[in-house]
DOSELUM-798374 format. One record per residue (C-alpha): residue in three letters; x, y, z. Coordinates in steps of 0.02 Angstrom, whole numbers, plus 50000, padded with zeros to 5 digits. Layout:
BEGIN
alaXYZ ...
***
This chain:
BEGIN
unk498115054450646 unk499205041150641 unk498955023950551 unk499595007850669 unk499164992850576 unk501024980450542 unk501654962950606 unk503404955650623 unk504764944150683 unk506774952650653 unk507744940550533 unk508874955550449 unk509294971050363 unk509444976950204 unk510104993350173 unk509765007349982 unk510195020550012 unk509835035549888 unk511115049549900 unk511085068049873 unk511625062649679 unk510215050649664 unk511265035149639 unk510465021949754 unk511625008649805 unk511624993649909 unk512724997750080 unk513544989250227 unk512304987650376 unk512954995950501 unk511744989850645 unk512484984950759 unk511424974050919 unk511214983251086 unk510594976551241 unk509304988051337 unk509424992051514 unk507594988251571 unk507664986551750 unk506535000351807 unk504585007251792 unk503975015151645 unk503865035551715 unk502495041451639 unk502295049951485 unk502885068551544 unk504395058451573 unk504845048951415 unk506535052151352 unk507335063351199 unk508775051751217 unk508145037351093 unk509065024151178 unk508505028051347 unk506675031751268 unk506475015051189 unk506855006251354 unk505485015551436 unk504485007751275 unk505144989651310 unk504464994451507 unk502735000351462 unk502664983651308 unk503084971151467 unk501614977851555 unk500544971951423 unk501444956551400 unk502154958351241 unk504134950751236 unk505684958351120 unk506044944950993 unk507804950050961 unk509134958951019 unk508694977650977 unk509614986550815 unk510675001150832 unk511075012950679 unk512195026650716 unk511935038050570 unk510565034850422 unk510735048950303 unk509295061650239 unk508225049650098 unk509385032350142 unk508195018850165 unk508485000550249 unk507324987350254 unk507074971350387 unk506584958050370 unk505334946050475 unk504524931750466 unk503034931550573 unk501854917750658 unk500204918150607 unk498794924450728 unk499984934750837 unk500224950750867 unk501914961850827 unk502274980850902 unk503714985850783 unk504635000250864 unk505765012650787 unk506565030250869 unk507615042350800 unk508485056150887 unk508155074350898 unk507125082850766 unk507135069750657 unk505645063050533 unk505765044150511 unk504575035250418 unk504015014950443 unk503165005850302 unk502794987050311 unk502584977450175 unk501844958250149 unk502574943350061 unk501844948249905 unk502464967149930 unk500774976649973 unk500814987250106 unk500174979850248 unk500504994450389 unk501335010550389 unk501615025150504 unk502145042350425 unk501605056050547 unk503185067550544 unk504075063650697 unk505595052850742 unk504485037650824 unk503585027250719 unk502545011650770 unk501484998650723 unk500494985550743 unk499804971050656 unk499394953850684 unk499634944350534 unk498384929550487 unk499384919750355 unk501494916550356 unk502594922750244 unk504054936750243 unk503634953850265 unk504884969150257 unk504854984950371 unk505584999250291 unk506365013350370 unk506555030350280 unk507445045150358 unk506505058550285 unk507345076250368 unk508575076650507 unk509545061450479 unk510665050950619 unk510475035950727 unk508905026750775 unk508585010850881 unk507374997950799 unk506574982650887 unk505064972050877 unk504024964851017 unk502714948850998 unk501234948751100 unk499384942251090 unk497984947250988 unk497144952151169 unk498074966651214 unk498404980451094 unk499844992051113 unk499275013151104 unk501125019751125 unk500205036151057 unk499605036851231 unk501115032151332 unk502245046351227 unk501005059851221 unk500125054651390 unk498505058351301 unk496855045451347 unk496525031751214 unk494985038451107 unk493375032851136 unk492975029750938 unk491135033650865 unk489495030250950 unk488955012850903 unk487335012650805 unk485794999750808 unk485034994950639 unk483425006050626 unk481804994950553 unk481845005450384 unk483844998750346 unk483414982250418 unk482044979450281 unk483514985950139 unk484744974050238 unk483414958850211 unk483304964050030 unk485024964649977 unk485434947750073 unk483864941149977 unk484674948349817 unk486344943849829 unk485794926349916 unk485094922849727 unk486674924249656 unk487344912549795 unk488214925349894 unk488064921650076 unk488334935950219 unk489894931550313 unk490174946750423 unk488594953950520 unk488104974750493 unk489174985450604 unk488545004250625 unk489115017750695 unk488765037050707 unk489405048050569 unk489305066850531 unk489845073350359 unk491285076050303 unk491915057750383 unk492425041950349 unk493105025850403 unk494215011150381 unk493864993750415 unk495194980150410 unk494494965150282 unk495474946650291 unk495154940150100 unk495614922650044 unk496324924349862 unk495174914749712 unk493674919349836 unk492244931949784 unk491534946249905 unk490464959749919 unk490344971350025 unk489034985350062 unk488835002050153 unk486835004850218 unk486405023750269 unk485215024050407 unk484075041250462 unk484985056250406 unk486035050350273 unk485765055250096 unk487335048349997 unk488695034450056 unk490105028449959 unk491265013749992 unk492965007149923 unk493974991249936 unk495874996749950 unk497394989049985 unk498754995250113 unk499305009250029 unk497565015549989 unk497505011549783 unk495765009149767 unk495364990649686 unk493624994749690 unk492395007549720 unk490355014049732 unk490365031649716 unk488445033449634 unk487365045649727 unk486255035649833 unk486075029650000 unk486795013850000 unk488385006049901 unk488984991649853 unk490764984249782 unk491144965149735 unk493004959549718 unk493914944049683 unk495734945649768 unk497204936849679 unk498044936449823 unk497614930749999 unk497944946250124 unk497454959850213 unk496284973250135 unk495374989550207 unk493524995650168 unk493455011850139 unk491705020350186 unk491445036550142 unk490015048950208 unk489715058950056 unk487925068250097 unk486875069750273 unk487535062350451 unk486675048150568 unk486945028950571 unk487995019850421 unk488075002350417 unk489514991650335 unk489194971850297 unk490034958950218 unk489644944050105 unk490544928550007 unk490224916949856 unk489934901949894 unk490214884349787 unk489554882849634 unk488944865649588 unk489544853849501 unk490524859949327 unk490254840349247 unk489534824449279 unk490364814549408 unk491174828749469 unk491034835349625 unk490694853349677 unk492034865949667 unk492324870949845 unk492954888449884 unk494754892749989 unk494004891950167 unk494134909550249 unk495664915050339 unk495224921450493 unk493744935450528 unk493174940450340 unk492894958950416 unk493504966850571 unk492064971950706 unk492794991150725 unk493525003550608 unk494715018050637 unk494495034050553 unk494755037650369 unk496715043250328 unk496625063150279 unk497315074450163 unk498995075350252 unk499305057650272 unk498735049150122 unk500125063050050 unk501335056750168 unk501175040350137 unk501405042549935 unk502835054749957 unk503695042450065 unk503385029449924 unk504115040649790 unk505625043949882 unk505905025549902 unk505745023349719 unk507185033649686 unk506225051849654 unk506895068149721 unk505845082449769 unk505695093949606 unk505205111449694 unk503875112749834 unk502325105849834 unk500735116349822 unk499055112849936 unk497505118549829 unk495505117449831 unk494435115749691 unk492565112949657 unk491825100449581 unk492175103849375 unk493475115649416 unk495475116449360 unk497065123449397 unk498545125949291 unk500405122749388 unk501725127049284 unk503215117249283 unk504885117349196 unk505615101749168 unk507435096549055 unk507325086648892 unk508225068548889 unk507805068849110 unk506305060949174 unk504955065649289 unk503445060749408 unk502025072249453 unk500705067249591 unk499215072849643 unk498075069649777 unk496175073149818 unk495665074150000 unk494225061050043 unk492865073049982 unk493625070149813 unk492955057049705 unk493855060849519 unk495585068449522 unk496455072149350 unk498045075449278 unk498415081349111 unk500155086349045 unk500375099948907 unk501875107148811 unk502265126748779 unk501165122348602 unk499395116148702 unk499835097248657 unk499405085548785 unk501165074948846 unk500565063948950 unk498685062849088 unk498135051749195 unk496225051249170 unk495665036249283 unk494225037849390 unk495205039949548 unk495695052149685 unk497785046149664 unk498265052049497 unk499955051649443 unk500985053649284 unk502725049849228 unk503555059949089 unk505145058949002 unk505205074948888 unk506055077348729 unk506465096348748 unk506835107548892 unk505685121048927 unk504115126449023 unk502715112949036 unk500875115149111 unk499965103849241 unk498195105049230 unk497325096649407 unk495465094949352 unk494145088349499 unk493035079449357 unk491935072749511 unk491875079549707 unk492755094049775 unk493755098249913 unk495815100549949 unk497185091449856 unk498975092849858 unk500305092849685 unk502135086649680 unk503525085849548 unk504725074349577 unk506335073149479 unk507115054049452 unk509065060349461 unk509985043949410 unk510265038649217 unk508685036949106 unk509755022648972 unk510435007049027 unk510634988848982 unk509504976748865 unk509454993348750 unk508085000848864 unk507915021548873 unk506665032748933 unk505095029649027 unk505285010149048 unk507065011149085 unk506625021549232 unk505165011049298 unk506134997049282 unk507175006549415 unk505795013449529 unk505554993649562 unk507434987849575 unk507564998849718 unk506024994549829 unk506304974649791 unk508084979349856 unk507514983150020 unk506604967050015 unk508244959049993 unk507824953149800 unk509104955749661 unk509014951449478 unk509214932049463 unk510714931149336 unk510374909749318 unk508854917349218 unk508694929249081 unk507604944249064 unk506554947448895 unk505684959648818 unk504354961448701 unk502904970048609 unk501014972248636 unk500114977748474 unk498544984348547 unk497494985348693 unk496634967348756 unk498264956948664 unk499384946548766 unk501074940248757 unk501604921648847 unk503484919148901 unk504334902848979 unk505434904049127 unk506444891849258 unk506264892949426 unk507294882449570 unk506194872749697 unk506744882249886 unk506904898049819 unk505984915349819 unk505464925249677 unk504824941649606 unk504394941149433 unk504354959949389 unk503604968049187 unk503664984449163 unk502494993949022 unk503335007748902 unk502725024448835 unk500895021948809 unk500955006748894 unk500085009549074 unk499044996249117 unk500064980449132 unk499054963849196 unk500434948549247 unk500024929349288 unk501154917549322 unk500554897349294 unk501284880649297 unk500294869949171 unk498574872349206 unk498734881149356 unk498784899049408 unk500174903649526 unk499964921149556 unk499094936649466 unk499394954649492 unk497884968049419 unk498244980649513 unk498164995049349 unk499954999249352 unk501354998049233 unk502364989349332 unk501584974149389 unk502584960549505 unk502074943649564 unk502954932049708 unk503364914149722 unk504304901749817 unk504234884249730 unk504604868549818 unk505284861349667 unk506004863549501 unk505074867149377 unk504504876649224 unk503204891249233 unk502544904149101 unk502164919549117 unk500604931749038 unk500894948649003 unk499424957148962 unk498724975948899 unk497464980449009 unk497784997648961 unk498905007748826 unk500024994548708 unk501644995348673 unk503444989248734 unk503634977348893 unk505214971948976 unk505144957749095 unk506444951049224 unk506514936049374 unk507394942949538 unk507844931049681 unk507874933349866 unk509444932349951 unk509504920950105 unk508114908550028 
***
């Protein structure tokens, strides 16, 4: 199944790329602008070309049918290597519609990954083929980054991006495969039973002045299944949002993700119905995730916002909430990404980082309290990443690391389905991976990954947050954002968990910014705000260990930053980078 959500208007390129040795550096674009020759009728799909030049003019053919335009001159690259990755930038208009277009020649797998102005991803298309697409239709402004990644085959591609209107929406699934547009699932009317719930939770929530801003949509489910709507959130707003099972259905669960599926918030009890509030930091696109855990029949998803409070203090006026941007919640939802994908997708985003394949990966099933030991030999003084990934029948996915003794190395024990840990070992030797379903059951996949560049560098940093540090240089290089030497990086140290550190820093007025910390050994839950006086700027939550917020001031000025242990403690290393071109 492929995923075609992405926006865009061609301003650049930016080129990694990550060679055979692992080194990643920065290299000469060679794309080079091509006109098309578009004179002709689209010939069907039996007919579309292995040529990729000749194939994406039959693209521009069948695109000017449905009125969308090419908003540059296309991009030729004559030969991206195996794992080289080059990113482009665009700068969209708000409430219109982008096809972004990219073919490779023969066998060839070429992967597209769009990313927003604050680096989520926004869209991404990873099926393995050599034609990935997407579209999106952006609600705010702000420079995004598409991201190509020649996973296998390697060689040229053509690249272009077409505007059109929020009206027509491009399938070029169809027109290559000459397969019908699917009909979706059967739409579903609220049943008097889930209509009385419905009237209770708005009565409920309502109380706590939360107001429903997006009507119940339902549609026909049968288990396993699932479903993704696209959500529109306004950052410093409040929402909740709520799954209702109608006849049939014993136990729905629903999650509030961002682009690349991390799960910001979740329901997962055993009932009926669920139910997930969340505050975004960020204005942006999200996705609801519902999940059809037990039964099959109607499920319906519904939306809600805080609204003002009153007022705070006397004479003061009521504190009025961001206005909505756009439609809080889409009216349709696609299906659910699978197993496959959602391993696609973070493959394709460990690869980027700088990570090499380490052996095969294995595909698996386990039941729901069940384990399975992967052994795994790995080299003192190198470092390493190990993923794993729970199909969407899998609720709790673990990780735990052991030596050849039985001590534990390293887990990740959070309560999701994406676990993932990152090891820097002080002796060579055989290691064991235990992958434990604490909660669900179902398939999952496992993958080492080796980082194969230096693990000790400047500022005295070694190890784990040396390399993290350089899992984020290179994918804010292909966002065109290098370290900003007018402004110097710092470090510091968290004592335990729940402290917080503060840090000053300068930033010019018409610039860009990403203000990047990265969390040491023990150290894996980094929160980062950046303020100006009394003001909050930007925040990033997100449960990583390398947190990064953006900014483009208008003016000089001073700013601090907040690091903070939301989980672990331990040694932090902070650093400004600056877009080039801004």
């Amino acid at each position: 199944m492929n995923r075609k959500l992405g926006l865009f208007l061609f301003a650049g390129a930016v080129v990694a790329s990550i060679a055979a040795s692992g080194c990643v550096r920065r290299a000469r674009p060679v794309n080079r602008e091509t006109n098309l020759n578009t004179g002709g009728e689209a010939q069907g799909t039996a007919a579309v070309s292995t040529d990729p030049r000749q194939a994406l003019e039959q693209v521009e053919v069948y695109l000017g049918g449905l009125g969308y335009n090419r908003t540059q001159a296309a991009m030729h690259n004559p030969n991206l290597p195996v794992n080289a990755v080059i990113g482009y930038a665009i700068d969209p208009r708000p409430n219109t519609c982008y096809t972004i277009v990219a073919i490779a020649a023969g066998s060839s797998d070429l992967n597209l990954v769009v990313s927003d102005a604050q680096g989520q991803t926004v869209a991404y298309n990873v099926e393995p083929d050599a034609r990935p697409w997407a579209t999106v239709c952006p609600a705010t402004m702000g420079r995004h980054v598409a991201r190509l990644q020649m996973v296998s085959g390697g060689g040229e591609y053509y690249y272009a991006v077409y505007q059109g209107t929020p009206a027509t929406q491009p399938n070029l699934q169809a027109f290559y495969t000459g397969a019908a547009a699917g009909g979706g699932r059967q739409a579903a009317q609220l049943d008097p039973a889930t209509s009385g719930r419905l009237e209770q939770l708005d009565q409920a929530l309502g109380a706590e002045g939360v107001q429903r801003v997006a009507e119940p949509h339902g549609e026909q489910f049968a288990n396993p299944d699932d479903s993704m709507t696209q959500l529109n959130l306004q950052g410093g707003s409040c929402y909740a949002f709520g799954s209702l099972g109608g006849p049939g259905i014993r136990d729905s669960d629903v999650f509030l993700v961002d682009g690349q599926g991390n799960e910001l918030a979740r329901d997962v009890t055993p009932n009926v119905d669920a139910l997930v509030r969340f505050c975004p930091d960020q204005t942006g696109p999200y996705q609801l995730r519902m999940r059809l855990y037990a039964g099959a029949g109607p499920v319906f998803t519904v939306g809600y916002l805080q609204q003002p409070q009153g007022a705070t203090a006397q004479g003061t006026e009521p504190q009025q909430p961001p206005p909505p941007v756009g439609n809080v919640m889409a009216t349709t939802s696609t299906a659910g990404v699978g197993l496959d994908e959602n391993f696609r997708l973070l493959d394709s985003d460990m690869r980027a980082r700088g990570y090499l394949p380490h052996g095969d990966h294995s595909r698996g099933e386990l039941g729901e309290g069940q384990s399975r030991d992967f052994s795994v030999q790995l080299e003192g003084g190198k470092c390493y990443a190990i993923l794993g990934v729970g199909d969407n029948s899998v609720r709790n996915l673990d990780l735990v690391l052991k030596d050849s003794s039985g001590a534990t190395i390293d887990q990740d024990v959070e309560v999701d389905a994406r676990p993932v840990v990152r090891v820097c070992p002080e002796q060579s030797g055989a290691y064991t991976m235990t992958v434990g379903m604490n909660a669900g059951s179902g398939n999952f996949y496992y993958a080492p990954y080796r980082w194969p560049r230096g693990t000790r560098g400047p500022f005295g940093l070694s190890g784990l947050i040396y390399v993290r540090l350089g899992e984020v240089t290179s994918l804010l290089a292909t966002q065109s954002y290098e370290p900003d030497l007018e402004a110097a990086p710092g470090q510091g140290n968290i004592r335990r968990e729940g402290g917080s550190a503060w840090h000053n820093i300068e930033l010019e007025g018409g610039q860009c910014y990403a203000i990047l910390t990265v969390g040491g050994d023990g150290f894996n839950n980094v929160d980062l705000t950046l303020s100006q006086g009394n003001n909050q700027i930007a925040r990033d939550t997100t449960r990583s260990a390398f947190p990064s917020v953006r900014h483009c001031p208008t003016e000089n000025g001073r700013y601090r930053i907040e690091v903070s242990a939301a989980g672990g403690s331990g040694q932090y290393f902070y650093q400004v980078f600056r877009r080039s071109g801004s």
